[in-house]
One Martini backbone bead per residue (centre of mass of N, CA, C, O) as a GRO file, in nm:
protein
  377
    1UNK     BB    1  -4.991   4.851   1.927
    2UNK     BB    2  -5.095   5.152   1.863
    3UNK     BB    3  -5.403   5.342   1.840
    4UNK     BB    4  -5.318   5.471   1.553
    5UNK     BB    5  -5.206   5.215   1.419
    6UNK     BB    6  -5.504   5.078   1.446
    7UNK     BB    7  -5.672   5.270   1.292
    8UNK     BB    8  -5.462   5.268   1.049
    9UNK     BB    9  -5.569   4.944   0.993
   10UNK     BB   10  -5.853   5.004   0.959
   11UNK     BB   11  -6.091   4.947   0.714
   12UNK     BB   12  -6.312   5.135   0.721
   13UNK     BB   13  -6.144   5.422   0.732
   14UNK     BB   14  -6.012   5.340   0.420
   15UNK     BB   15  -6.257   5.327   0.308
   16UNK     BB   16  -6.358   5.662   0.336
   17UNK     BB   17  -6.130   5.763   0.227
   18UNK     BB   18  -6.163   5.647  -0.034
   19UNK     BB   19  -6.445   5.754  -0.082
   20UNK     BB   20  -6.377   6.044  -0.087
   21UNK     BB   21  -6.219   6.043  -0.345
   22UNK     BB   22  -6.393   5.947  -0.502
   23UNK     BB   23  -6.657   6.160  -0.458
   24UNK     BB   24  -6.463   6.412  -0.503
   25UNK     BB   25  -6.353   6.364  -0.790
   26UNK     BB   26  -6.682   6.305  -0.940
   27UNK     BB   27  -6.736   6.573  -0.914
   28UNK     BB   28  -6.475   6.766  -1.004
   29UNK     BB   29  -6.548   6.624  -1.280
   30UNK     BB   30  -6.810   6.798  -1.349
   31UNK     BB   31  -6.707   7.083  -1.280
   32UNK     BB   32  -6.470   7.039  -1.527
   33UNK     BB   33  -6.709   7.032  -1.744
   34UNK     BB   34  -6.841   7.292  -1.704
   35UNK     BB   35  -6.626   7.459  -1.775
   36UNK     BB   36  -6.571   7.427  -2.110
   37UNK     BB   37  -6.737   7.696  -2.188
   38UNK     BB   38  -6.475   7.842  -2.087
   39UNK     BB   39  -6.265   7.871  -2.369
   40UNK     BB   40  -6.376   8.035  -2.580
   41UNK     BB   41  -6.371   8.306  -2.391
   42UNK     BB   42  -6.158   8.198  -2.143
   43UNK     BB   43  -5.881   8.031  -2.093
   44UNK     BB   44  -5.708   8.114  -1.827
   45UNK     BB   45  -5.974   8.079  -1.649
   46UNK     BB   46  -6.010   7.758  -1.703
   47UNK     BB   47  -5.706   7.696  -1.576
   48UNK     BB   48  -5.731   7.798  -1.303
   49UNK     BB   49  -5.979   7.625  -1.228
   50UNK     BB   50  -5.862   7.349  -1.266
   51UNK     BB   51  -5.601   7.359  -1.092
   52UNK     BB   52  -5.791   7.389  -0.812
   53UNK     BB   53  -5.905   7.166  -0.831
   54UNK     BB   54  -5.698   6.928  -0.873
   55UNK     BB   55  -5.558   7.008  -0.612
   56UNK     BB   56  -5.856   6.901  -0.444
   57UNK     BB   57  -5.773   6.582  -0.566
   58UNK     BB   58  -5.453   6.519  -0.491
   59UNK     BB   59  -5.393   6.632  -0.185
   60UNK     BB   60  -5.545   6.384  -0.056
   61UNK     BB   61  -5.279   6.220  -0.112
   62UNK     BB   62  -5.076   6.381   0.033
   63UNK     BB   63  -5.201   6.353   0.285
   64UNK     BB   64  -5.132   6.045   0.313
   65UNK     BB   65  -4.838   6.074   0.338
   66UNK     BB   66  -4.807   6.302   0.555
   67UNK     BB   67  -5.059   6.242   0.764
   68UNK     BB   68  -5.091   5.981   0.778
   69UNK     BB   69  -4.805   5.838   0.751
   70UNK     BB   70  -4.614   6.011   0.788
   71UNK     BB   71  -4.375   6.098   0.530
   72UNK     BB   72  -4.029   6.190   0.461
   73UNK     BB   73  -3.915   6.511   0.262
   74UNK     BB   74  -3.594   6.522   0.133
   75UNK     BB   75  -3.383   6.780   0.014
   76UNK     BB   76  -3.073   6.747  -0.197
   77UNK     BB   77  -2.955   7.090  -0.184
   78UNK     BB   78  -2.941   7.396  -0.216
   79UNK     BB   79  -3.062   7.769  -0.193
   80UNK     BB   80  -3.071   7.851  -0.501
   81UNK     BB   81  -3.291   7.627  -0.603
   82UNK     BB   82  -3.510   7.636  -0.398
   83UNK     BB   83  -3.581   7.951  -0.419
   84UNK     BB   84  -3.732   7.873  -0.751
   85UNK     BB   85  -3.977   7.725  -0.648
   86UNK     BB   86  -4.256   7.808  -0.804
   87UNK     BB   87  -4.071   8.044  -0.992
   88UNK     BB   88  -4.087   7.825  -1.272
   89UNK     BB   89  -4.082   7.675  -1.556
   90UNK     BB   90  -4.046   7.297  -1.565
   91UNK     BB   91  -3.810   7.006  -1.605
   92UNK     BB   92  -3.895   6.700  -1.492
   93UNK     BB   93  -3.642   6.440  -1.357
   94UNK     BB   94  -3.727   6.106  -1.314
   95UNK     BB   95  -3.725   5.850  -1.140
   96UNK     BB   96  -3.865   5.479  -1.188
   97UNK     BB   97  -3.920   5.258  -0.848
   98UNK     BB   98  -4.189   5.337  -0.777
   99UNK     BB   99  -4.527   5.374  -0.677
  100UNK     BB  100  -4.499   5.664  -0.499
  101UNK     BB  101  -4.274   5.894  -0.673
  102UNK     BB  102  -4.518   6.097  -0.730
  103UNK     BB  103  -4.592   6.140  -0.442
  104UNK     BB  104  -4.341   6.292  -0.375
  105UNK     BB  105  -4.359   6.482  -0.604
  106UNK     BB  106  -4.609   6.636  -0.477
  107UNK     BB  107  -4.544   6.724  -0.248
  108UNK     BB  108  -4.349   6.921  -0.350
  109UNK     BB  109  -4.530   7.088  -0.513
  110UNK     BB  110  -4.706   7.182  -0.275
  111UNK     BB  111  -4.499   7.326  -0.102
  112UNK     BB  112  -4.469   7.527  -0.400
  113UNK     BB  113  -4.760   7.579  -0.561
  114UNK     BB  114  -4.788   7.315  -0.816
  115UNK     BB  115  -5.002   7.096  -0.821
  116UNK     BB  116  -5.242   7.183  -1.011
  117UNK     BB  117  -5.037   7.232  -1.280
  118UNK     BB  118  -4.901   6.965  -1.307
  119UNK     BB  119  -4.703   6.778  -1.568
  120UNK     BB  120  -4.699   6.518  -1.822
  121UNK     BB  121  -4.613   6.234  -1.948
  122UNK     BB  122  -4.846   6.007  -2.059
  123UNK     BB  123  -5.020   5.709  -2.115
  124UNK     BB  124  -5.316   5.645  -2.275
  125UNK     BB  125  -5.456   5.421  -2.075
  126UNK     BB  126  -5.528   5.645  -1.838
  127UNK     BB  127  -5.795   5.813  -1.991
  128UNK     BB  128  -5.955   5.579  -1.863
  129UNK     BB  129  -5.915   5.638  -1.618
  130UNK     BB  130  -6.068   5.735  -1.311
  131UNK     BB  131  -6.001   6.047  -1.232
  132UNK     BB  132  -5.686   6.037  -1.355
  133UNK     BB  133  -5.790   6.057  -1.683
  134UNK     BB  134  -5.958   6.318  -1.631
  135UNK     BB  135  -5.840   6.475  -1.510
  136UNK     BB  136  -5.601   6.532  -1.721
  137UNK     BB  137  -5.788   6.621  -1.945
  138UNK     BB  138  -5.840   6.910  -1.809
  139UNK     BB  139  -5.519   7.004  -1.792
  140UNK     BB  140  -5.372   6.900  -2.055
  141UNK     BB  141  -5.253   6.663  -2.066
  142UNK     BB  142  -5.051   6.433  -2.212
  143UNK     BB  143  -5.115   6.188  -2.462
  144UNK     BB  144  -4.931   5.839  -2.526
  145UNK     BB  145  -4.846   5.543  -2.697
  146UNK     BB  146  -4.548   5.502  -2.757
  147UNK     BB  147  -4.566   5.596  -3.088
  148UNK     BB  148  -4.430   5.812  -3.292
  149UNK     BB  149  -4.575   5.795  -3.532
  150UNK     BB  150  -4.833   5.855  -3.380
  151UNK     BB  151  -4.761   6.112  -3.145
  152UNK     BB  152  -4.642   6.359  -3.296
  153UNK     BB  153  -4.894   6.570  -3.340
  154UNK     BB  154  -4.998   6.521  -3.032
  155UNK     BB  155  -4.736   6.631  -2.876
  156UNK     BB  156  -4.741   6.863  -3.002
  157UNK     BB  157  -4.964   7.015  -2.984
  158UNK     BB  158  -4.986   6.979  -2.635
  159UNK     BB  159  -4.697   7.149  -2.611
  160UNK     BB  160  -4.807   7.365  -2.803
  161UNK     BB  161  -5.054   7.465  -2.563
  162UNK     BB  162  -4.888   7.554  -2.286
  163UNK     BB  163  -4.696   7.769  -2.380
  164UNK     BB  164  -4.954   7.978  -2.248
  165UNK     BB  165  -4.948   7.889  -1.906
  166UNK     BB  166  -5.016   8.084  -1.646
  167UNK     BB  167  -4.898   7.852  -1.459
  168UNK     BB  168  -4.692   7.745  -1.302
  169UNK     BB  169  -4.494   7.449  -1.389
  170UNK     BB  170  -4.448   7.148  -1.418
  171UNK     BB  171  -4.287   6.865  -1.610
  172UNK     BB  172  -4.294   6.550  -1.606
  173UNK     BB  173  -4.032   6.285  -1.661
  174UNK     BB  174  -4.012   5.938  -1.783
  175UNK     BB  175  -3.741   5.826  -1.937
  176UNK     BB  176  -3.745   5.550  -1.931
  177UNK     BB  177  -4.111   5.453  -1.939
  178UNK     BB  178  -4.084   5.229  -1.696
  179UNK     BB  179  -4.050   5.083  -1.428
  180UNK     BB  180  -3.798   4.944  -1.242
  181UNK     BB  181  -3.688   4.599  -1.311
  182UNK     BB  182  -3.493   4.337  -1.383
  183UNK     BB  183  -3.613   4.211  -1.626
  184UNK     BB  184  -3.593   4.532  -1.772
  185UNK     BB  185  -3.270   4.584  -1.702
  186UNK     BB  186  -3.195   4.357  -1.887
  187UNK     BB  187  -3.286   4.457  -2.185
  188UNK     BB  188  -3.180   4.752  -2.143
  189UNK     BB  189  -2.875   4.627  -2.159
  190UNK     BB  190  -2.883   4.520  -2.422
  191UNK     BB  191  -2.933   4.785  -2.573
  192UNK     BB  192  -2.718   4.959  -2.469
  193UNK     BB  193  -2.489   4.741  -2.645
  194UNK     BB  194  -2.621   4.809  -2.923
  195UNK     BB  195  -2.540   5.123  -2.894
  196UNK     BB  196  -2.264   5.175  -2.713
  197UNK     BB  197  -2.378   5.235  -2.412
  198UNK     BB  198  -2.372   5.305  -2.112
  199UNK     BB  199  -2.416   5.127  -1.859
  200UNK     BB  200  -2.674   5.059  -1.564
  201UNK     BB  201  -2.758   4.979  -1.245
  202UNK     BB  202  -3.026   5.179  -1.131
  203UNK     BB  203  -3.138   5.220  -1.473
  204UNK     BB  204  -3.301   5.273  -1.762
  205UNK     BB  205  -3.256   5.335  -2.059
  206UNK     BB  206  -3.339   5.675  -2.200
  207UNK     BB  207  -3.550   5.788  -2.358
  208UNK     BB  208  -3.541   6.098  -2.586
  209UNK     BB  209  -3.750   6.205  -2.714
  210UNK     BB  210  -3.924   6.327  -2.501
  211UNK     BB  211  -3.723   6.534  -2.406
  212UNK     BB  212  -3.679   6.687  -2.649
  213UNK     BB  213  -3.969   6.776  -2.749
  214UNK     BB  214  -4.020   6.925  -2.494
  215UNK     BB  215  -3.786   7.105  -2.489
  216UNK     BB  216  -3.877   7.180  -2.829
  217UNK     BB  217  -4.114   7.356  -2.742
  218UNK     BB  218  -4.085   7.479  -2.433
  219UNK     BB  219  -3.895   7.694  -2.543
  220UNK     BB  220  -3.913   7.992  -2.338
  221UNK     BB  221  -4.063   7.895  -2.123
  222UNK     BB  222  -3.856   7.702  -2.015
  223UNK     BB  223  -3.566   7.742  -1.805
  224UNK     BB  224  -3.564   7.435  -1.677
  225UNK     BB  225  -3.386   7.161  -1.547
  226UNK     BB  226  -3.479   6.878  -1.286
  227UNK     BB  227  -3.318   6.694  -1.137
  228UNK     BB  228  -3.465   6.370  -0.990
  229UNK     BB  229  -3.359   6.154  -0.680
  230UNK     BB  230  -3.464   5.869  -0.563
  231UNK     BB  231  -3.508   5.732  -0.228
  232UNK     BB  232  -3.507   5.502   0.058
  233UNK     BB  233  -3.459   5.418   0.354
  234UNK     BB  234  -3.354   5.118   0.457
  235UNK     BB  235  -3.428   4.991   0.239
  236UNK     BB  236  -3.744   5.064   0.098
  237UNK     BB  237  -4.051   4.954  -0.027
  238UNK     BB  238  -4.320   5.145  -0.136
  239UNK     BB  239  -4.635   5.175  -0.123
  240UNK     BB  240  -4.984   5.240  -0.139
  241UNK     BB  241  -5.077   5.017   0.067
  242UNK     BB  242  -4.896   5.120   0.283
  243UNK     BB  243  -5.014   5.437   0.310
  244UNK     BB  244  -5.275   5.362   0.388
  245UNK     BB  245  -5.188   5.196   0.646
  246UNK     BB  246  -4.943   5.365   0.792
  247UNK     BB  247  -4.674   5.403   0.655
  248UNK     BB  248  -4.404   5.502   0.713
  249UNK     BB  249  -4.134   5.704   0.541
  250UNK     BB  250  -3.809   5.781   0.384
  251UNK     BB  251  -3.736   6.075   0.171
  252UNK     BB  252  -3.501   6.080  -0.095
  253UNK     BB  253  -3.371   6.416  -0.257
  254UNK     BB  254  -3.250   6.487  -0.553
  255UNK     BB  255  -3.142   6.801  -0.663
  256UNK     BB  256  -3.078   6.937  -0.991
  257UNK     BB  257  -3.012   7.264  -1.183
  258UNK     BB  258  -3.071   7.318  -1.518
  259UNK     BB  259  -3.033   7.552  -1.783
  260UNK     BB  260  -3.140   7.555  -2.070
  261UNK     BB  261  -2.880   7.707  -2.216
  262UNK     BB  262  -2.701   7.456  -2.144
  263UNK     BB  263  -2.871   7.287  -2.331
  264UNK     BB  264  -2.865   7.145  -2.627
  265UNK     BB  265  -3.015   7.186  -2.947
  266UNK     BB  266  -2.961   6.945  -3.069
  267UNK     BB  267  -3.074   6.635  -3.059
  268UNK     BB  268  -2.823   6.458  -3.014
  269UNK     BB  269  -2.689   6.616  -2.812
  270UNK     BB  270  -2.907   6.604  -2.601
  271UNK     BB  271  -2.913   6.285  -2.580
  272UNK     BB  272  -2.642   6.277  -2.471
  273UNK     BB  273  -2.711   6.453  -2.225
  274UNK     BB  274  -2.843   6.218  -2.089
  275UNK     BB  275  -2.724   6.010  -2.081
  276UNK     BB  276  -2.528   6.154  -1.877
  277UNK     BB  277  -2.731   6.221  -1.655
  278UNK     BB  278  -2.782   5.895  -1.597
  279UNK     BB  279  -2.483   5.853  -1.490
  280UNK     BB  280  -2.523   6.085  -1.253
  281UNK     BB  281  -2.727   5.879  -1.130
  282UNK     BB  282  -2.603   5.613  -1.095
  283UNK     BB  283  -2.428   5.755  -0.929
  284UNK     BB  284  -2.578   5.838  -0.674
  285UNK     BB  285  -2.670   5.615  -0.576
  286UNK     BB  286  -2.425   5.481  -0.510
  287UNK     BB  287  -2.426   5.663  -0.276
  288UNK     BB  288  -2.626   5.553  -0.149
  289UNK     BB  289  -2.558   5.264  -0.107
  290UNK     BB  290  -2.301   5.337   0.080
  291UNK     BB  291  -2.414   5.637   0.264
  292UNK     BB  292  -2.741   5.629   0.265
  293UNK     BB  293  -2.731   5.910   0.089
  294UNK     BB  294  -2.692   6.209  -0.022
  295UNK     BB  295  -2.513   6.484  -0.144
  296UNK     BB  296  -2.475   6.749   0.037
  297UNK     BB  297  -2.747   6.932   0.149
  298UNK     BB  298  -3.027   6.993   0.338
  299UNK     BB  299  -3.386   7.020   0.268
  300UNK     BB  300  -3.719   7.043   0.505
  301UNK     BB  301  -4.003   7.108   0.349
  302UNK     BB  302  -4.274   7.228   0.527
  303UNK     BB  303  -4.589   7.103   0.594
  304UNK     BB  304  -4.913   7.181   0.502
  305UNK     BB  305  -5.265   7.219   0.590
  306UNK     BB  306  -5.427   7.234   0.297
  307UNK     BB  307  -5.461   6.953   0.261
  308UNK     BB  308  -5.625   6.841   0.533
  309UNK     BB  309  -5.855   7.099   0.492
  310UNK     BB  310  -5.966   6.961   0.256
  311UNK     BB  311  -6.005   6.668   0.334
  312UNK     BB  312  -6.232   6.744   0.564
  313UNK     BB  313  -6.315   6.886   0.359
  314UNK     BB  314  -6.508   6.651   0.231
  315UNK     BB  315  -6.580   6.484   0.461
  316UNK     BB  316  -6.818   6.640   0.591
  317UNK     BB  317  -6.982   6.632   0.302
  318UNK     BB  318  -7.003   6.312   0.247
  319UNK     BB  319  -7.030   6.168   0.548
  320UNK     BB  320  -7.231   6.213   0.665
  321UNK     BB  321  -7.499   6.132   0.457
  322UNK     BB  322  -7.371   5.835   0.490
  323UNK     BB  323  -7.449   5.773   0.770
  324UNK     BB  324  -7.697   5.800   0.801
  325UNK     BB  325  -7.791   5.607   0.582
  326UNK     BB  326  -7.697   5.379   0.729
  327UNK     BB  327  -7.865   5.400   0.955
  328UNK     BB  328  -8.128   5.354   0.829
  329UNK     BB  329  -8.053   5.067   0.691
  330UNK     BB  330  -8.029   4.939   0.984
  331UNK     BB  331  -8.312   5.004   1.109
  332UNK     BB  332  -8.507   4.918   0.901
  333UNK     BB  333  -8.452   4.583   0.862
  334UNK     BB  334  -8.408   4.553   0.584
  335UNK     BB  335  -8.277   4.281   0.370
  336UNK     BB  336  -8.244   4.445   0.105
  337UNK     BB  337  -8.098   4.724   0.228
  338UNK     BB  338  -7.842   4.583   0.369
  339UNK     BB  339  -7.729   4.424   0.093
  340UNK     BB  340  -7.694   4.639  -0.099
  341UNK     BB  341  -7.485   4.819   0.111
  342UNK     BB  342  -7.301   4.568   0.124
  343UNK     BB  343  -7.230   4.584  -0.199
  344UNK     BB  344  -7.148   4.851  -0.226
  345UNK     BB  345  -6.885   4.841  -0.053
  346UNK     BB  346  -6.790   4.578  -0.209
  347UNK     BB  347  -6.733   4.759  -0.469
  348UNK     BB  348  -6.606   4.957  -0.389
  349UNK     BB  349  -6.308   4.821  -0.293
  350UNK     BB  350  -6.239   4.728  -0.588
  351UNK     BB  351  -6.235   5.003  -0.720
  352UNK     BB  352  -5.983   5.073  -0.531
  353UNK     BB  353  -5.802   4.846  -0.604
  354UNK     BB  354  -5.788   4.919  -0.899
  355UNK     BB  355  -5.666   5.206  -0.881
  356UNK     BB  356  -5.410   5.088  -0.718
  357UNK     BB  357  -5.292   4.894  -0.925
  358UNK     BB  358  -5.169   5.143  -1.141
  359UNK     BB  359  -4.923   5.178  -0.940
  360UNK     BB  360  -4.767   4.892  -0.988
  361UNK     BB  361  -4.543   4.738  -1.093
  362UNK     BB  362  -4.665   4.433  -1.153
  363UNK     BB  363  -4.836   4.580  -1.393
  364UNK     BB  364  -4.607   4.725  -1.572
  365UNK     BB  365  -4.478   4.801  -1.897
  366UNK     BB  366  -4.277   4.706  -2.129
  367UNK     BB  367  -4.090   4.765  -2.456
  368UNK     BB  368  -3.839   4.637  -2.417
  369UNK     BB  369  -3.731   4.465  -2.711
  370UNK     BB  370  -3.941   4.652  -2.901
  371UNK     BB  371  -3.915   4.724  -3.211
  372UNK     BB  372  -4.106   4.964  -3.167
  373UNK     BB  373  -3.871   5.127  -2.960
  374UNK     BB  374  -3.634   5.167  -3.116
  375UNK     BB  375  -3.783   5.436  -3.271
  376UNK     BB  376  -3.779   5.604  -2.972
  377UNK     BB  377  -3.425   5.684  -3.046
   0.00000   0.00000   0.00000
């Protein structure tokens, strides 16, 4: 084991990158909470401002991927498709297969300039978890609770308030609705055979309202929509706790760009057409699992240093006087001072262990084979 290997081993390190995230992201949402004021003044003001404390707390996350872990993210793709990177307002559609699909999804918005702006359509239960449904709940995040029946208003009015968005935006989908294990994709296909839908391999099939609604909400704003398909080299199965572990990953993404004006206007027609995109990101996989690869052309956009020189200033602004204190703490002898810290520190970690829970795959729950499921296709 080399020495930085070693390094990026030790709890302690992992600790500390740990506490930087959690108390400069409990910051960066105090001073989100300040902004509310300007929101009745200059709302585009207040967006902007979102944006980039956002980037301030994601871009941590990225540094760990990037710089800590070294994992390297490769795409399959034109150079006419990449050249439009970040110069327009979009539709990404992800497969749902790992832990850290979404990590790998930011890393590439941070290298073209779109991390702070970046959105999704959330699942209601993160708007609870501390620093990531509170940053997406100032950043105007979509949360639903995937039952249309509830969510018909809250998606719609969420959707039409992005409409005139200052910064180009990424909008994230996970059409599949949660991410795919066997299981899941046993009942998927279940679901698939009962509405005579051609089965998939690779993915589950995909809820196709979120998909339409989003697209009949934003089109004006949106140009296009980017399909991207995820895998990594040598059948890895990547962790977030792999990530902090300092295990390095290589990951190939397919992209490929579909202009809004290609895809049908009506309902059902764009419905078929997802299902459609669907079964050719399953020839996608099927080539990766046969060739190693994606087909196509590389292009390795390289990595920026301002993820890193963020994490660092975070880093110096909080250590410092952590360290300081601690140290304060355990010359002073007293044993009441030093289980106190020591109480600290072991309740970080369980914190920290539970925030990294949320990204785990046998966390995520499925509706797949539930009635109320079935309404949402």
């Amino acid at each position: 084991m080399g020495l930085v290997t070693f390094l990026k081993a030790l709890f302690i390190l992992q600790l500390l990158i740990s506490f930087v995230f959690v108390v400069s992201g409990l910051l960066i949402n105090l001073i989100q909470l300040c902004t509310c004021v300007l929101w009745p003044f200059n709302k585009q003001l207040y967006r902007r401002i979102n944006c980039r404390l956002s980037y301030s707390l994601w871009s941590q996350l990225v540094m760990l991927l990037e710089w800590w872990s070294g994992t390297e993210c490769t795409l399959y793709s034109n150079q006419t498709t990449v050249d439009k990177f970040g110069k327009e307002h979009v539709i990404i559609i992800l497969n749902h297969n790992y832990e850290i699909d979404f990590l790998c999804g930011w890393t590439i918005c941070e290298r073209y300039g779109v991390l702070g702006s970046s959105k999704v359509l959330a699942k209601h239960e993160l708007l609870k978890v501390p620093l990531i449904g509170w940053t997406w709940y100032f950043l105007e995040i979509v949360f639903c609770k995937r039952k249309w029946e509830e969510d018909r208003d809250t998606v719609f009015r969420g959707l039409e308030r992005l409409k005139d968005y200052p910064e180009f935006m990424w909008f994230l989908l996970y059409c599949e609705g949660t991410r795919f294990t066997e299981k899941k994709h046993q009942i998927s296909m279940q679901v698939a055979e009962s509405k005579g839908l051609p089965k998939l391999k690779y993915h589950l099939l995909p809820r196709t309202k979120g998909f339409t609604t989003t697209l009949h909400c934003l089109k004006g704003t949106v140009t296009a929509v980017y399909d991207v398909t995820l895998n990594f080299k040598d059948k890895k199965i990547p962790t977030l706790l792999g990530i902090i572990n300092g295990t390095k990953y290589r990951a190939d993404l397919s992209v490929r760009r579909f202009p809004v004006e290609d895809i049908p206007d009506d309902e059902k027609e764009c419905a078929a057409w997802l299902h459609k995109l669907y079964q050719e990101k399953d020839a996608l996989q099927e080539h990766y699992e046969n060739e190693g690869r994606f087909p196509g052309p590389t292009i390795t956009p390289p990595r920026r240093p301002w993820t890193l020189l963020n994490f660092l200033f975070w880093a110096t602004l909080l250590l410092s006087p952590l360290i300081n204190f601690a140290w304060e703490v355990f010359i002073s002898g007293s044993p009441l001072l030093i289980i106190g810290f020591v109480l600290f520190i072991l309740v970080a970690s369980v914190a920290v262990r539970r925030l990294i829970g949320v990204t785990e795959v046998k966390k995520t729950g499925s509706s797949y084979g539930n009635p109320e499921a079935k309404k949402q296709n």
